[in-house]
C-alpha positions in Angstrom: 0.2 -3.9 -11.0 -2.3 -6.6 -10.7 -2.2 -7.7 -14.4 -2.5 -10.3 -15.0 -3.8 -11.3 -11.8 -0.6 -13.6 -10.5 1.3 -10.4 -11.4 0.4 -8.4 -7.4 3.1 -7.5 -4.9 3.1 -6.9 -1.3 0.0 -4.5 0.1 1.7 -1.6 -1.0 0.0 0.1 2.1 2.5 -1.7 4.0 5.5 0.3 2.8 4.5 3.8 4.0 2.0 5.3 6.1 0.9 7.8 3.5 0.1 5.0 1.1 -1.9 3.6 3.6 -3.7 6.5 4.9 -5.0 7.4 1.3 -6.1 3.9 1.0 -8.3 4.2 4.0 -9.9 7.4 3.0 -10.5 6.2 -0.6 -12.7 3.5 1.3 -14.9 5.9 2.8 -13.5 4.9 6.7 -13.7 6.9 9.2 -10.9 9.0 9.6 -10.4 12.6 10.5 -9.7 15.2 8.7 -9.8 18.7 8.5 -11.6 20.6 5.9 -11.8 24.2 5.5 -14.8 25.9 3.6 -12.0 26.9 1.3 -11.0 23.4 1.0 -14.3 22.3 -0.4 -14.3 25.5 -2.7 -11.4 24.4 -4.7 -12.7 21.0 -4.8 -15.9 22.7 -6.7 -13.6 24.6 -8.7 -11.5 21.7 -10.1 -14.9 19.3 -10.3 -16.7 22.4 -12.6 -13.3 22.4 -15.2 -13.5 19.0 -15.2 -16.4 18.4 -16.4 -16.1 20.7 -19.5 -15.6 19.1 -22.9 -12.5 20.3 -24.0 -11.3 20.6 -28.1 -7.5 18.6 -27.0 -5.7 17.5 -24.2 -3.6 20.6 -23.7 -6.9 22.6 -23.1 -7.9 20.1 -20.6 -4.6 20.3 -18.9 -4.4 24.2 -18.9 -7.9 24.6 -17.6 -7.4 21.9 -14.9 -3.9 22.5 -13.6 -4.1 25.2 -11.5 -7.5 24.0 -9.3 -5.6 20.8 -9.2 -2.6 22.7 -7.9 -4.5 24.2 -5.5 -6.4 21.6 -4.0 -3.3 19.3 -3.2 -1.1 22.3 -2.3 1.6 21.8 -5.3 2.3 22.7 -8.6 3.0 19.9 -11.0 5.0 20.4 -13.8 5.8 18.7 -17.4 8.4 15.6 -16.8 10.5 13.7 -18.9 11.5 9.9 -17.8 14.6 9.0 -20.4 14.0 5.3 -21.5 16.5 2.9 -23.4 16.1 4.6 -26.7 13.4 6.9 -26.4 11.8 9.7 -23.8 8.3 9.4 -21.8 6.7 12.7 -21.6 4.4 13.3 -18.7 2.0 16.1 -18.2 2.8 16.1 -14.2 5.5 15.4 -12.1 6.4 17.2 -8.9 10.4 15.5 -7.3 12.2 16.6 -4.0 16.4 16.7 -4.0 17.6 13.4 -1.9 21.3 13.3 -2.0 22.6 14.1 -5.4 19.3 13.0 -7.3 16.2 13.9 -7.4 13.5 11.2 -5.6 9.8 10.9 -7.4 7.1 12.5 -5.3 4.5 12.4 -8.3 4.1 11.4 -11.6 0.6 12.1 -13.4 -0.7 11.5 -16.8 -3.9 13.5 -18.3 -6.0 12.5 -21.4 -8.5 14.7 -22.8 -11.3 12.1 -22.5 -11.6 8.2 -21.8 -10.2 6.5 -24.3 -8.2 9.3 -26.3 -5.3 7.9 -27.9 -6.0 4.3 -26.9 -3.7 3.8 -24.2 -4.3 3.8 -20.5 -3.0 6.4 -18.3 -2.7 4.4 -14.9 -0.6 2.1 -17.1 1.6 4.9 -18.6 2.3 6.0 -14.9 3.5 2.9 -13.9 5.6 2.3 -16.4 7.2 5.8 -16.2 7.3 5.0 -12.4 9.6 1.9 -13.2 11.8 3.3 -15.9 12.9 6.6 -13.3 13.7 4.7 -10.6 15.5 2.1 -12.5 17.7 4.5 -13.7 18.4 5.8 -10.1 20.1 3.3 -8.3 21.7 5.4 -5.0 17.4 6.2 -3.9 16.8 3.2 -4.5 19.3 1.5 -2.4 18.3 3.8 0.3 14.7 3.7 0.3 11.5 1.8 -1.0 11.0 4.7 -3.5 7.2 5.8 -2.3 5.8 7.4 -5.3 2.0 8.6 -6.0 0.8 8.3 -9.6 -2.3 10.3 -10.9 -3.8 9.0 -13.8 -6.6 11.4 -15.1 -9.1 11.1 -17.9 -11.8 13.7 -18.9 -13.6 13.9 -15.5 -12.0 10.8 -13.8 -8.7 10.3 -11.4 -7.2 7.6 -10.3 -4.9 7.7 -7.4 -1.8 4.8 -7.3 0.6 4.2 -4.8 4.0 2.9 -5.9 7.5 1.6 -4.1 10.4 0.0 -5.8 11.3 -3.2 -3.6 12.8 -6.3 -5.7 10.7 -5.0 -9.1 8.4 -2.1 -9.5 5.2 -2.5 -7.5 2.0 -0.1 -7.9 -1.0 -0.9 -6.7 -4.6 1.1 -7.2 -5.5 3.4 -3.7 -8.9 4.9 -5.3 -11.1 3.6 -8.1 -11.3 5.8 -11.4 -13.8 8.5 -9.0 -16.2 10.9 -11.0 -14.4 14.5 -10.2 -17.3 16.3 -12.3 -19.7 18.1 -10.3 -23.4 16.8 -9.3 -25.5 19.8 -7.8 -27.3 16.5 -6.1 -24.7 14.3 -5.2 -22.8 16.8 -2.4 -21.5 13.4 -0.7 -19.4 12.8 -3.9 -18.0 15.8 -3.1 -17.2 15.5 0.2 -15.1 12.3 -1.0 -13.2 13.9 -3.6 -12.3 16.5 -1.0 -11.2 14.3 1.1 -8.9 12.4 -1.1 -7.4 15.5 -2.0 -7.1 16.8 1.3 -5.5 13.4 1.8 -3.0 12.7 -0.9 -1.9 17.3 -0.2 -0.9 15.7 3.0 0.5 12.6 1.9 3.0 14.7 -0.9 3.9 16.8 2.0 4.7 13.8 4.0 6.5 12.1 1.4 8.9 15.1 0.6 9.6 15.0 4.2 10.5 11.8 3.8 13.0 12.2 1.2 14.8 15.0 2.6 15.2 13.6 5.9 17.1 10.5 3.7 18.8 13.6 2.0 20.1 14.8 5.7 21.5 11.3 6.8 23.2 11.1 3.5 21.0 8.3 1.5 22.5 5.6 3.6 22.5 1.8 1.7 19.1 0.4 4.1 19.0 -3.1 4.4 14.9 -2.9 5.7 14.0 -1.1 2.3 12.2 -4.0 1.0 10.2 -5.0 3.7 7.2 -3.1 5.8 7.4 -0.1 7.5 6.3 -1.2 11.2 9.4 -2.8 12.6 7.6 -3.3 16.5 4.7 -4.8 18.4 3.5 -4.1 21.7 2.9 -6.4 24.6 1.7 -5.7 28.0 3.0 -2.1 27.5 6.5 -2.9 26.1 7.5 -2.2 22.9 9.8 -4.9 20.9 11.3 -3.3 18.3 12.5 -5.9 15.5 14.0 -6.2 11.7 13.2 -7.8 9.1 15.3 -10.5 7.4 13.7 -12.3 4.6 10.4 -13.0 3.1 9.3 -16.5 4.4 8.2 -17.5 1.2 10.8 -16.0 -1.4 10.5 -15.9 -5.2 12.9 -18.3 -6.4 11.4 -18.8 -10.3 13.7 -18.1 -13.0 12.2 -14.6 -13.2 11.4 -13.4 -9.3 9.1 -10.9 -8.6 8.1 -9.5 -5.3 6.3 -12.2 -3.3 2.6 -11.8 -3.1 2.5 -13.5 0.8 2.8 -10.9 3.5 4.6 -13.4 5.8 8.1 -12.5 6.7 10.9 -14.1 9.0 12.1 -11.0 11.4 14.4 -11.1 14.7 13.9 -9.1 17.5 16.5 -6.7 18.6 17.2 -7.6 22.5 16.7 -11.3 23.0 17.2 -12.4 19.0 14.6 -13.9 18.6 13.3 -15.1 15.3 9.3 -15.0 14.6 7.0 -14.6 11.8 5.4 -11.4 10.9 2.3 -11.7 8.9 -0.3 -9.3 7.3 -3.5 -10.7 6.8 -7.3 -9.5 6.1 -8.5 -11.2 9.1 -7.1 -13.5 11.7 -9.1 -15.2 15.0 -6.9 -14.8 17.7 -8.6 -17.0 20.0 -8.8 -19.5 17.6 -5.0 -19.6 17.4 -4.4 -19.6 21.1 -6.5 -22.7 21.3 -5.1 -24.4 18.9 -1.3 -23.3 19.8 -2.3 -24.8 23.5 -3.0 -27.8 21.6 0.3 -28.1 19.5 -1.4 -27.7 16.6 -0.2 -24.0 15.7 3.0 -21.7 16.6 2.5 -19.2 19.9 0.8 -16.3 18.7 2.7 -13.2 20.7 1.2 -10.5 19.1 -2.4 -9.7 17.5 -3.0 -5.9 15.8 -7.1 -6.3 16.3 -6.5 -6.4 20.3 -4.3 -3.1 19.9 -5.8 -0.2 20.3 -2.7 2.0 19.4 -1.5 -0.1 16.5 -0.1 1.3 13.2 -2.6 2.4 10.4 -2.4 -0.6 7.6 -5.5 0.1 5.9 -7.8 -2.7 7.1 -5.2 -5.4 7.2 -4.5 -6.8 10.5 -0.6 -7.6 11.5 0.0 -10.8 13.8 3.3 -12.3 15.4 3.9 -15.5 16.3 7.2 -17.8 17.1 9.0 -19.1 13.9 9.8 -23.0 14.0 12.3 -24.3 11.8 10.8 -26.9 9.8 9.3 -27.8 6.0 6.0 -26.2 4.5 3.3 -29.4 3.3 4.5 -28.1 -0.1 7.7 -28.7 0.3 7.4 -32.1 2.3 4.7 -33.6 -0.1 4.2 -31.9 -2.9 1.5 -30.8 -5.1 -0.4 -33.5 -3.6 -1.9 -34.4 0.1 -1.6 -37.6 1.3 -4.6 -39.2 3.3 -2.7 -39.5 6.3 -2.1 -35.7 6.3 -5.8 -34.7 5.5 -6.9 -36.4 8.5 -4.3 -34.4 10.6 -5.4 -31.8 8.8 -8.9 -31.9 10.1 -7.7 -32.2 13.9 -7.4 -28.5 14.2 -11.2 -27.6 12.5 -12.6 -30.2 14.8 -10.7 -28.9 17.9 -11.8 -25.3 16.9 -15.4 -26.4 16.0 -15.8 -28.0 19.2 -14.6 -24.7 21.3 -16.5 -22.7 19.5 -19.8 -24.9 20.4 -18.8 -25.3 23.9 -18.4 -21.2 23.9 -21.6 -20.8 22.7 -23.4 -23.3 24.8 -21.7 -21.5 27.9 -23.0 -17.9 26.6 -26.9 -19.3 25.9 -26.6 -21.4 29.7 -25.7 -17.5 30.9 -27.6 -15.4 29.3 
């Protein structure tokens, strides 16, 4: 869950496009939705209980629940997650029927105010996140185990995504967002709407989800762990491809989920293995150059330049060939020789000097 810092997992809007959809919207991006006058009326409903001061928690929670229910289009109620020796009671939970067992949809945790009782209530839902599904082995051989988590306090909500891959991994899609109403301040509410609006759909998509795995009998899925796009286009065709193993694993004593989004996949007709990565950014022309030069694998597949790519929440998805071979790590260490830093800056001074002839060609045009 990001704490400490070293302790992060995979994007964890790579796993489902629900997860990745509310990220998106949380950031304020443009993307469509459609809200109802209605909509935004039960929005103003839940921001005007919010805001009240409330004597206890269960006040809060019985003034707040059914606005709440209403704007996300579900009723939420009380859940207990059994532990080694004791039980976690939480004030929300909402689960859909997936084989014999019952799959998490939403787990949520209220407190009466910031602060009350000294314990945080993103935390409690990710530990009550991990101690369900660990008990539930069948979903979780079938499945990444999508989960959204609702941690409120007083007039704030936080929205988390969660999956289940090697260990528990949940990861914050909103800040903690003011839900109390501002008569001056109608873009705040335009946001909260929207984030609603946004994880209603998302719930809805998720039991979907879980049902269809319910249908097909929870099969044992070998691709659980690993993203949910699984094929790139080029040129118009589609290679579909699966996953088989991150390209840098976990191998301490105690492995977690690797934090590099790199993986080694095959492609289904001609078998071929490459490298999947997720990145923030990547410069595909860069990489062609330097691939023409030998310096870098052959990029085959670049999200940016796709206009019908998969929604991954502002991370960009690039293929490339895989070549068998050591990482500098493994080959030298903790340490770079001399000899490899000066190889090293081949590649900068080959891209410096394209970009400079580039932009001497554009001014000699223009």
């Amino acid at each position: 869950n990001g704490r400490p810092s070293t302790n992060c997992g995979i994007p964890i809007q790579l796993y489902h496009p629900s997860l990745a959809k509310t990220l998106r919207i949380s950031r304020g991006d443009a993307v469509e939705i459609d809200l109802k006058p209605e909509t935004y009326s039960v929005t103003h409903s839940l921001s005007h209980f919010s805001a009240a001061l409330y004597s206890n928690e269960g006040k809060r929670v019985a003034a707040t629940r059914t606005p709440l229910g209403v704007a996300i289009c579900h009723g939420l109620s009380t859940l207990s997650v059994p532990c080694d020796d004791y039980t976690m009671e939480f004030d929300g939970g909402l689960t859909e029927v997936c084989g014999g067992a019952q799959a998490l949809v939403v787990l949520e945790v209220d407190k009466n105010e910031v602060g009350t009782d000294g314990r945080d209530p993103s935390h409690q839902c990710s530990l009550g996140f991990r101690s369900y599904y660990a008990r539930n082995e069948p979903i979780r051989n079938s499945c990444c185990c999508p989960t959204f988590l609702t941690a409120i306090a007083g007039p704030w909500m936080c929205i988390l995504g969660a999956v289940y891959v090697e260990s528990a991994v949940v990861q914050q899609l909103t800040d903690f967002i003011w839900i109390g109403s501002h008569p001056y301040d109608d873009r705040k509410l335009e946001l909260v709407t929207r984030i609603l609006a946004t994880l209603r759909t998302g719930i809805a998509e998720l039991q979907e989800f879980n049902r269809a795995l319910s249908n097909r009998g929870v099969p044992h899925d070998s691709q659980r762990f690993f993203p949910f796009v699984r094929y790139y286009s080029v040129e118009g065709c589609v290679v579909n491809f699966s996953y088989r193993s991150y390209l840098f694993p976990d191998t301490s004593d105690t492995p977690k989920s690797p934090s590099k989004a790199m993986f080694i996949a095959t492609t289904e007709v001609e078998r071929r293995d490459i490298i999947v990565k997720f990145t923030q950014r990547c410069n595909a022309e860069a990489h062609r150059h330097l691939a023409t030069e030998g310096l870098t694998p052959e990029l085959l597949y670049c999200s940016k330049e796709d206009p019908n790519s998969a929604d991954l929440a502002g991370l960009v998805m690039t293929v490339m060939e895989h070549i068998d071979g050591k990482t500098a790590y493994e080959q030298y260490g903790d340490r770079l020789t001399s000899t490899l830093s000066i190889r090293l800056r081949r590649p900068l001074a080959s891209c410096m000097t394209e970009t400079l002839s580039l932009v001497i060609s554009v001014t000699q045009t223009s």
